[in-house]
C-alpha positions in Angstrom: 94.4 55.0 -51.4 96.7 55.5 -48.3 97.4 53.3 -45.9 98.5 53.3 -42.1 101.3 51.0 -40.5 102.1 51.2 -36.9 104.6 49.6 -34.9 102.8 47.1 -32.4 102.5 48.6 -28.9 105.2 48.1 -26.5 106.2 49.7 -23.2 109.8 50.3 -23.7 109.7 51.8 -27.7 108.2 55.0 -29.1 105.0 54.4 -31.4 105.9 56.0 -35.0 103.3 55.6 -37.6 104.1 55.3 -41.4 101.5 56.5 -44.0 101.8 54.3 -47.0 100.7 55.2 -50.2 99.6 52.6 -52.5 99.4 54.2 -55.5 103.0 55.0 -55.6 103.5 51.0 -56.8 103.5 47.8 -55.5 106.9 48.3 -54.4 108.6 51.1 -52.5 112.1 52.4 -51.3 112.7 55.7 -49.7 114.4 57.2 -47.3 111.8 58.3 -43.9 113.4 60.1 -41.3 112.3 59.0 -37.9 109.9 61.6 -35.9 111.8 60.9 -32.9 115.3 60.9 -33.1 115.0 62.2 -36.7 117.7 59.5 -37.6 117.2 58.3 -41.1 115.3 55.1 -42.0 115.3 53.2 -45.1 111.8 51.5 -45.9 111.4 48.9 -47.9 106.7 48.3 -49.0 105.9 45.4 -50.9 102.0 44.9 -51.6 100.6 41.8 -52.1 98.7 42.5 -55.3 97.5 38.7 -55.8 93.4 39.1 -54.3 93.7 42.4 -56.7 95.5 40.9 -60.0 92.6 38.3 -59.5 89.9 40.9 -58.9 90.6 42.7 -62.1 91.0 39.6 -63.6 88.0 38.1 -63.3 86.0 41.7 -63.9 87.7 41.7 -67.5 86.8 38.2 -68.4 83.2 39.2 -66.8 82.8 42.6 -68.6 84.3 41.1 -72.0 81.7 38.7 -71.8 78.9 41.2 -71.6 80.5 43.6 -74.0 80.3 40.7 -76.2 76.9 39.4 -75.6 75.7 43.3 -75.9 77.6 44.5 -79.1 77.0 40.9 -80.4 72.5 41.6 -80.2 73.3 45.0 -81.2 75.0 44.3 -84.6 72.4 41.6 -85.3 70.2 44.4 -84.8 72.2 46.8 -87.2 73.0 43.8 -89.7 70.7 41.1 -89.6 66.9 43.0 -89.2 65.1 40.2 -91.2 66.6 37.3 -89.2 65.2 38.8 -85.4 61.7 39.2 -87.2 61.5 35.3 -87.7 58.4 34.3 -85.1 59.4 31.6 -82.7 55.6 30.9 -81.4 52.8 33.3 -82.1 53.7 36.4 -80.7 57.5 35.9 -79.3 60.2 36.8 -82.5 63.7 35.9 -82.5 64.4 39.7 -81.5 62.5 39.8 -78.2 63.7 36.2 -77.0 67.6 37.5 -78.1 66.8 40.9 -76.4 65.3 39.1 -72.9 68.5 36.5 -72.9 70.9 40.2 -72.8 69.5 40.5 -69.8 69.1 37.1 -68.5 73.4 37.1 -69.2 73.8 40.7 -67.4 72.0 39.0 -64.2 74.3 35.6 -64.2 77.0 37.6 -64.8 76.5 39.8 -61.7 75.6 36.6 -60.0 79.4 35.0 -60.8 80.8 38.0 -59.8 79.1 38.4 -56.9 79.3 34.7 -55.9 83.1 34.9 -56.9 83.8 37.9 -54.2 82.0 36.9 -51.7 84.1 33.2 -51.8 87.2 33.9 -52.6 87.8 37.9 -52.4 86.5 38.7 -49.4 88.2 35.2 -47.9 90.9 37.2 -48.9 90.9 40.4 -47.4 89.6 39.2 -44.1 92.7 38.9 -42.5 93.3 42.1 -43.4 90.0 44.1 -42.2 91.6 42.0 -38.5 
């Protein structure tokens, strides 16, 4: 992902852009000669990494979860047969209600992710998209 930096207009000074590179690291020294007088320049990048640390964060604890909740019905399936057979009511078993509930946890999951962006991620990067 690259990014652009650009000095702020002003009359009297020569716009130079920078093209940042963010997978290089959060931080970043070189050496960047200047397009115009070609005098060397040392940069200095520092990303804030905090809204992404707390992105990935959260979609770890979030896909843990569901790898969890889906590896957990799958070796009940594997290891435990007789116990989904048990009948609940007349005609709903253990294995269907488990089975609907794996899906019922995908969709809140989603929904706390989703809810979780669009609070506090997107808060986030607003002042940036500015």
């Amino acid at each position: 992902m690259r990014d652009n930096y650009e000095d702020p207009p002003d009359p009297d000074l020569e716009a130079v852009t920078l093209e940042l590179d963010r997978g290089s690291g959060e931080a970043q020294e070189y050496v960047e000669d200047c397009p115009v007088c070609c005098r060397p320049w040392q940069v200095h990048v520092d990303y804030d990494a905090t809204g992404a640390a707390a992105r990935w964060r959260v979609a770890i604890v979030l896909t843990g979860a569901m790898v969890t909740v889906y590896f957990g019905f799958i070796l009940v399936i594997a290891y435990a047969r007789p116990v989904l057979a048990r009948r609940i009511v007349p005609g709903l078993s253990l294995g269907i209600l488990l089975g609907a509930l794996v899906i019922v946890a995908w969709w809140i999951l989603t929904w706390v992710y989703v809810r979780w962006a669009n609070t506090r991620y997107d808060g986030e990067l607003r002042p940036l998209r500015e």
